[in-house]
Each structure stands twice: as C-alpha cells, then as structure tokens.
N, C-alpha and C positions, 0 to 999 in steps of 0.2 A: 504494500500500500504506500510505502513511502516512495517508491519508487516512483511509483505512479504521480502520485502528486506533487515529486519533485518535476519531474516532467511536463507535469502541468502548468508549475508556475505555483503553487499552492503551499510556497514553502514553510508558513505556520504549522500546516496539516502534515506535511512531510517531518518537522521537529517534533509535531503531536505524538505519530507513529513511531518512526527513531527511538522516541522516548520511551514511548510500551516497551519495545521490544530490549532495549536498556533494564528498564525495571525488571521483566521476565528474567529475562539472561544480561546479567554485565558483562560486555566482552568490552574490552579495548579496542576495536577495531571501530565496533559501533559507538562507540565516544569520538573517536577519534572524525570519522565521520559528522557524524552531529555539530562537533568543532567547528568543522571544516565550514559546513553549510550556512554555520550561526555569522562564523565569521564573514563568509560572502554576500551575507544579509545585511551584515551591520546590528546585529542585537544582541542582547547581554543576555548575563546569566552561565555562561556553556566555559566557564575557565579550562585550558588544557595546558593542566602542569602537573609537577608530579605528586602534588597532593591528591588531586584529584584522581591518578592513575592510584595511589595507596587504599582511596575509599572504593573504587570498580571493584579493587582486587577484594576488599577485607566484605563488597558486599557480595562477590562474586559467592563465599564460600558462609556467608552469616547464616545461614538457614542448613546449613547440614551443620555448620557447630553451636548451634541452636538444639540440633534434635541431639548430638551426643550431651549438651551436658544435662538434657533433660532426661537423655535415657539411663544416665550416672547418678541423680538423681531419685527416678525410679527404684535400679536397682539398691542403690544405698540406704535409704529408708525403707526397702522389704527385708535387706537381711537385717537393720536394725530393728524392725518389730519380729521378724522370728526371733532375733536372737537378745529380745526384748530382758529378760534379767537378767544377764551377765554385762549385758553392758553399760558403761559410767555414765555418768551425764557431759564428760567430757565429749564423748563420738556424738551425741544427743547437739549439742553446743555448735560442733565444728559442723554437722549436717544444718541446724539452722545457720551458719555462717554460711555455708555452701549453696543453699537455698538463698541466701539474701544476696551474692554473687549472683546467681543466674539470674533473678528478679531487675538486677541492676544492669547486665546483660541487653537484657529482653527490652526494657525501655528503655535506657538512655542511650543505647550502642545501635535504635531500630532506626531504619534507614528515613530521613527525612521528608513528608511529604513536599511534593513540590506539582507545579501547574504550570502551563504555558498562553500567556496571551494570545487570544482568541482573535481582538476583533482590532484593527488600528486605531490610532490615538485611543486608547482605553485609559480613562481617567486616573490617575493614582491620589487619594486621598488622605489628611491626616488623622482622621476618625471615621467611624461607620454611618457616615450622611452625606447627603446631598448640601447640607449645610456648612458641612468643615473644608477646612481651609485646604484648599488644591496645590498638591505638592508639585506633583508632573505627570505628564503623558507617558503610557508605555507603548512601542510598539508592538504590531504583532508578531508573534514568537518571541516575546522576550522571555524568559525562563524564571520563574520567581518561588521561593519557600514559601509554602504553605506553614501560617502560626495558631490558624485558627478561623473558626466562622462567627460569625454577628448577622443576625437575619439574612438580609441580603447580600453581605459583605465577605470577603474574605481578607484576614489579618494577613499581609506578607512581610516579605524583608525584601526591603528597595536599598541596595547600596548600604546595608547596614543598620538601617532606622525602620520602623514601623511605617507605613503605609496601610492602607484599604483600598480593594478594587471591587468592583460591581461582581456578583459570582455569574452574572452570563457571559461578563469578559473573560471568561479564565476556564481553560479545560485543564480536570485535575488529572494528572498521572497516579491512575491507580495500580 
C-alpha cells in the first residue's frame, strides 16, 4: 500500500503505511526508508540516527523478552507455592522485586504511541480549544507522540513542548 500511494503522490498515506508496517515488524531498512521519504517531503518527526537505530533494535525484540520474563515469572511463583513451606520470605521478597521489574518493564520501557498528520496546515494548539492560543501549523505527514486524549483533542509533543491537534487531523499508529 505504501507503494502505491507513494506512487500516487499521497505521500502522508505512504508514511501512514510505512509506519504500520514499522510498528508490526521494526526493521531498519523500513526506517530507513520512511527517513528517506520524510526527508524529501520536508517534514518532521522521522530522526535517523543512531539513537533511533538502538530503539528499532530494542523494539525489534521487546515483545519476545516480554513473554520470557513473564514466562520466568510464571514458573517462579508455581515452584514457590508448591514449595510453599520450606521457603523464607527472602525468595517470597526477591519474587515480588522481580515482579515489580517486569511491571516496570511493561510500562515505562512500552513503545510510544505516536500519529501522523492527516490533513495540511493542521492546527497545532496550546490547550484543548478552539479558544487557546495557536502555536503552529503542522504539515501533513508530520510524525508527532501521542501524550494523551481530551474530547476532541489529542495531547502531543511539538518540538518538545505540549501542543493539541484536532483528533481528525491525526491518524494514530496502532
């Protein structure tokens, strides 16, 4: 699909796709591309450096070492309820430590939502109204983190700082 609508000229719709297929599977190749095309565009968001080649890689593989430390997990707390009186409350301790690692894991290490400017000049604002104070325009395909929703609003990060965009300007990468 991205093919196609790079094709077409539809190059928002083209970083839309890119992007899925990103999120699905992180390959470098396909970053590297996405780069390429943001860069020919002229729009933000798409850094390629090698921080950014550390996060492909670390999400490349976060969902399989997700399931080992849950499946480590699993079995650690069954042999500690079989073998529930002989053991101290030390292993008791260090499994809720180990539990409070994966917890920590799971949310602060899960990978960022993020969205793509949908529609040209899409508003960017300094709160969630029509009333607040207009920071800047985004282009379309510009690439923006997702912080949060407010009615019709999405919370992102413009350059650092808090913004608000309309949520029919912005398609989310799920």
């Amino acid at each position: 699909m991205a093919y196609v609508q790079e094709g077409l000229g539809h190059y928002p719709a083209a970083l839309y796709y890119l992007n899925l297929a990103q999120t699905r599977q992180p390959r470098h190749a396909t970053w590297h591309k996405i780069a390429e095309l943001a860069q020919n565009q002229r729009v933000t968001g798409y850094p390629d450096s090698w921080r950014q080649s550390l996060i492909i890689t670390f999400r490349r593989y976060y969902y399989r070492l997700l399931q080992l430390l849950l499946i480590a997990a699993v079995i650690s707390g069954t042999l500690l309820l079989i073998r529930r009186r002989s053991v101290t409350r030390g292993w008791w301790l260090a499994y809720a430590c180990y539990l409070g690692l994966v917890m920590a894991f799971l949310n602060v290490l899960s990978p960022n939502q993020t969205g793509i400017v949908a529609s040209s000049h899409a508003a960017l604002m300094t709160g969630p109204g029509a009333g607040a104070a207009w920071l800047t325009t985004a282009a379309a395909g510009d690439r923006l983190i997702v912080r949060g929703r407010q009615d019709i609003w999405y919370q992102v990060e413009w350059r650092g700082q808090a913004a608000y965009i309309r949520r029919s300007d912005l398609l989310l990468i799920k």
